[in-house]
C-alpha positions as CSV (number, residue, x, y, z in Angstrom):
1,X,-3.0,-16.2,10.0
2,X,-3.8,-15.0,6.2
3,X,-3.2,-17.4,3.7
4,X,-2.3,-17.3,0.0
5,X,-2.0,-19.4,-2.9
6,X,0.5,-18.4,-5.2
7,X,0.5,-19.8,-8.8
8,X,3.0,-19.8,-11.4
9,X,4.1,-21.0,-14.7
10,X,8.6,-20.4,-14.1
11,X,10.7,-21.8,-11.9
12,X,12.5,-18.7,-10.8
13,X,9.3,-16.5,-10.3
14,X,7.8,-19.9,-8.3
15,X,11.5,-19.7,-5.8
16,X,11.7,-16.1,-5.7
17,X,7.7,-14.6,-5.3
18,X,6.9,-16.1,-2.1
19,X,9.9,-15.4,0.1
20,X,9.9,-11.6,-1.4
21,X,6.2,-11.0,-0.9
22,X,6.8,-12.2,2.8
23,X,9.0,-10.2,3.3
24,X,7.3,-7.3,2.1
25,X,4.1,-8.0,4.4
26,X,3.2,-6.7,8.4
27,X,2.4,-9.9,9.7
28,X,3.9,-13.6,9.1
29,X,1.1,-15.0,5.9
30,X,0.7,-18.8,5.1
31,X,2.1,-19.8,1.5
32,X,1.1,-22.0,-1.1
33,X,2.7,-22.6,-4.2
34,X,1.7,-23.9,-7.4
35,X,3.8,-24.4,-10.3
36,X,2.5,-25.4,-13.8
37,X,5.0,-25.1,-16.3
38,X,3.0,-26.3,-19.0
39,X,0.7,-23.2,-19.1
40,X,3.4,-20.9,-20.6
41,X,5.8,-23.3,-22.3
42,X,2.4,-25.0,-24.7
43,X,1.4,-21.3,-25.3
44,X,4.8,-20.3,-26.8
45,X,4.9,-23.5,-28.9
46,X,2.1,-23.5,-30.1
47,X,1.1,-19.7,-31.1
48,X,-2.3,-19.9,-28.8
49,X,-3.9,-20.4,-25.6
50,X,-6.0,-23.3,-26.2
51,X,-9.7,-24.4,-24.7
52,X,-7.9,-27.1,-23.2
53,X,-4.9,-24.4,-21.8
54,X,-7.9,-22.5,-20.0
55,X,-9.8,-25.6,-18.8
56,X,-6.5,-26.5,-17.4
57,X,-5.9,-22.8,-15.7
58,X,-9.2,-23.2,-14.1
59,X,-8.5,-26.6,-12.7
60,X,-5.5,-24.8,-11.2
61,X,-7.2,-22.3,-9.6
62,X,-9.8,-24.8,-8.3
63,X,-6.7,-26.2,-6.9
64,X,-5.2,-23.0,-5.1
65,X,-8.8,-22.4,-4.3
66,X,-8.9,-25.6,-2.5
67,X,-5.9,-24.6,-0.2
68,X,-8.5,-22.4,1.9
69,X,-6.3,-19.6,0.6
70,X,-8.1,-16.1,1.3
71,X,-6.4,-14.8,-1.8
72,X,-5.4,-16.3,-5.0
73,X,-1.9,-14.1,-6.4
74,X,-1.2,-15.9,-10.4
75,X,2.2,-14.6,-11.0
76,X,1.5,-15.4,-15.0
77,X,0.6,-12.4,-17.5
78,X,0.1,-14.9,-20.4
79,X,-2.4,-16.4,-18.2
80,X,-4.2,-12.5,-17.4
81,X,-6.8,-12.4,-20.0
82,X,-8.2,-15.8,-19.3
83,X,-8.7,-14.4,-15.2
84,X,-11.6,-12.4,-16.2
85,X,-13.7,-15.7,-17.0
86,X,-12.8,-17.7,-14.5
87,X,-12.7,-15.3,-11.3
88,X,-16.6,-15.5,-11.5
89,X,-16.0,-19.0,-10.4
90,X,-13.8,-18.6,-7.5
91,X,-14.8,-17.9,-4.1
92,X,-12.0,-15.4,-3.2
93,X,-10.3,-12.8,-5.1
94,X,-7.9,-13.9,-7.7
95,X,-5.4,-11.3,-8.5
96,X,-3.0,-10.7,-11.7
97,X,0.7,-10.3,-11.6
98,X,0.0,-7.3,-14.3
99,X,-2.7,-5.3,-12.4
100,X,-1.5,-2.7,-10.7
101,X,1.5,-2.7,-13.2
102,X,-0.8,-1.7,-16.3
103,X,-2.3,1.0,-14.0
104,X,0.6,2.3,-13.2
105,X,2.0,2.6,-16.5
106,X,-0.9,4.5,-18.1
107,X,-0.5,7.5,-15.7
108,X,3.2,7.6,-17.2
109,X,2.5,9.1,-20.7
110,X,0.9,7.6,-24.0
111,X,3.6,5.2,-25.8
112,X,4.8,2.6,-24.2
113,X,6.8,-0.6,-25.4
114,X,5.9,-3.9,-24.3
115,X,9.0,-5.8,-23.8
116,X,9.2,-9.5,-23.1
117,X,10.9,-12.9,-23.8
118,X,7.6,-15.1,-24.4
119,X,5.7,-14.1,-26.8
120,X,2.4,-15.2,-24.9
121,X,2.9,-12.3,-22.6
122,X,2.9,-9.4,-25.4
123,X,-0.9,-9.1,-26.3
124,X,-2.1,-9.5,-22.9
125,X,0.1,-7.5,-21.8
126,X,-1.1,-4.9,-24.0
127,X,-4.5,-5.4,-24.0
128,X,-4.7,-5.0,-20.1
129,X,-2.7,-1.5,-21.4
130,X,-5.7,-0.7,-23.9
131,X,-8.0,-1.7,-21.1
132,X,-6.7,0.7,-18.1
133,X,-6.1,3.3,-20.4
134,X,-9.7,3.5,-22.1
135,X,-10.6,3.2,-17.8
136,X,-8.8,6.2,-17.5
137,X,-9.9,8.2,-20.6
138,X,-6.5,8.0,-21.9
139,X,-5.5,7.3,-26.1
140,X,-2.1,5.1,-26.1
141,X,0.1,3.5,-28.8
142,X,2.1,0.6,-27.7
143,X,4.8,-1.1,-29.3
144,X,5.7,-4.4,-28.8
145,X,9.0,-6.8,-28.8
146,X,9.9,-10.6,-27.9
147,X,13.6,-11.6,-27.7
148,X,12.5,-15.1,-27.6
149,X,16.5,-16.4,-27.5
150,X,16.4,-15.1,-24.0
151,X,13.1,-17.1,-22.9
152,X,15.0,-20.2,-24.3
153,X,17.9,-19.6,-22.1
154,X,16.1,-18.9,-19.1
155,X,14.2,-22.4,-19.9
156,X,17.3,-23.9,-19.8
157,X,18.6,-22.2,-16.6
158,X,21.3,-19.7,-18.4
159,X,19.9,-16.1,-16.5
160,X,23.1,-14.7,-17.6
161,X,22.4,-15.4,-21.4
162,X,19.0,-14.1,-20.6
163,X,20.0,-11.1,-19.2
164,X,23.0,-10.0,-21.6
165,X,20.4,-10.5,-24.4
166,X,17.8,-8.4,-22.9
167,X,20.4,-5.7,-22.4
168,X,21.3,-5.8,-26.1
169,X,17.8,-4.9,-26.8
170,X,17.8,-2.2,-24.2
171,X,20.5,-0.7,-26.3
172,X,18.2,-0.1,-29.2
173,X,15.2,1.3,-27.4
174,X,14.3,5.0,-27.7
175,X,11.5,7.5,-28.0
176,X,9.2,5.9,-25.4
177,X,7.2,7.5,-22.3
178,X,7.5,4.1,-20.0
179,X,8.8,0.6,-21.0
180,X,6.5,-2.3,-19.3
181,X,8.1,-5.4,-19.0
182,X,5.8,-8.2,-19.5
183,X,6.8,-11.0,-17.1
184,X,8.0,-11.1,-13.8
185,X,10.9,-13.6,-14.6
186,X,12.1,-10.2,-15.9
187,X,11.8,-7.6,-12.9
188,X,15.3,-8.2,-11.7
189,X,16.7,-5.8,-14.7
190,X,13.8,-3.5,-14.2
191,X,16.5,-0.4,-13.0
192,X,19.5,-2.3,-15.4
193,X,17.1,-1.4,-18.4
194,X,16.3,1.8,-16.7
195,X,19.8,3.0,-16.7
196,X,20.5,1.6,-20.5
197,X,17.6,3.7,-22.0
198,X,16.6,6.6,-19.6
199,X,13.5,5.6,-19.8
200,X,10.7,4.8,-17.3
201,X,11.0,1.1,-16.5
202,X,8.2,-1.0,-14.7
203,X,7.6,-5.0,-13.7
204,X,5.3,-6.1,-12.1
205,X,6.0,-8.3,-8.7
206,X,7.0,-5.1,-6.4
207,X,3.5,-3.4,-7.3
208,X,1.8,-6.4,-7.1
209,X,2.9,-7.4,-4.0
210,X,1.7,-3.6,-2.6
211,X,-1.4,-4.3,-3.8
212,X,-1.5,-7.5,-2.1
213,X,-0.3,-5.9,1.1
214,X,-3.1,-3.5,0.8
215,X,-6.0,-6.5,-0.2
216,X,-5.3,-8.1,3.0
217,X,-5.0,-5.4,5.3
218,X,-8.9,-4.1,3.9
């Protein structure tokens, strides 16, 4: 039986990944979780991603690496850019929650909006944007916004606060090719914010978990 470590930084992505990626996959897998809810609350108060934030991330994935774990899955986009120095490390592939999400989106058009509730998630977000685009030949111009109310109330366990507050912002967004939404706490209104704008909507667990499902069958 396959076997993946799964690690997180929210509650409701750390109840809600595993089960739906199971389900999504040929064959029963084996699934460990990891939750460290320091790694995106310290980011958000404190405007960076410190030394000891990514010595702390690499512990972590020391720890999921430990599990025997043929694949690592972190489910995390603040935590994205800081993959690329550590995978070299790791003895099995580590893969972001954003990958094949940022792919995806730069075969949509050329301006996008970055839409999240943490903060920490906008430039890396948009940076793995800028990355897949210049991978593709492609110029882009992204926008970004952070409704930061919302990422309080999901902290403190009110979804529907979150959620009525990201549909207010939905109201106000217009003139894009593909809105990307930047954390995965945030893929259940994927085809809400869909419907609100007309616009293109992506998130990232459904196409993360595909490529997933392809990883292991290779």
């Amino acid at each position: 039986m396959k076997e993946i470590a799964l690690l997180h930084t929210v509650r409701t992505v750390a109840e809600s990944f595993g089960p739906a990626l199971q389900a999504t996959l040929p064959e029963p897998v084996k699934i460990y979780n990891l939750w460290d809810e320091f790694l995106a609350v310290n980011p958000n108060e404190i405007g960076e991603f410190t030394l000891n934030n990514k010595n702390r991330l690499f512990l972590d994935l020391k720890s999921a690496e430990m599990t025997g774990a043929d694949l690592i899955v972190v489910t995390c986009s603040t935590l994205t850019p800081y993959l690329k120095e550590i995978r070299k490390f790791i003895s099995v592939p580590v893969v972001a929650i954003d990958d094949a999400m940022t792919k995806k989106a730069v075969s949509l058009g050329s301006r996008f909006l970055v839409l999240a509730t943490a903060e920490s998630t906008l430039e890396p977000t948009a940076d793995k944007l800028l990355e897949d685009a210049a991978a593709a030949g492609k110029e882009i111009c992204i926008d970004k916004k952070a409704v930061m109310e919302a990422f309080f109330a999901m902290k403190s366990g009110d979804m529907e606060t979150h959620d009525r507050l990201l549909k207010a912002e939905a109201e106000k967004i217009s003139g894009y090719d593909c809105i990307v939404l930047a954390q995965a706490s945030m893929a259940h209104l994927e085809g809400v914010i869909r419907e609100i704008t007309g616009i293109e909507t992506l998130s990232s667990p459904k196409l993360c978990m595909e490529l997933v499902r392809g990883m292991l069958a290779e």
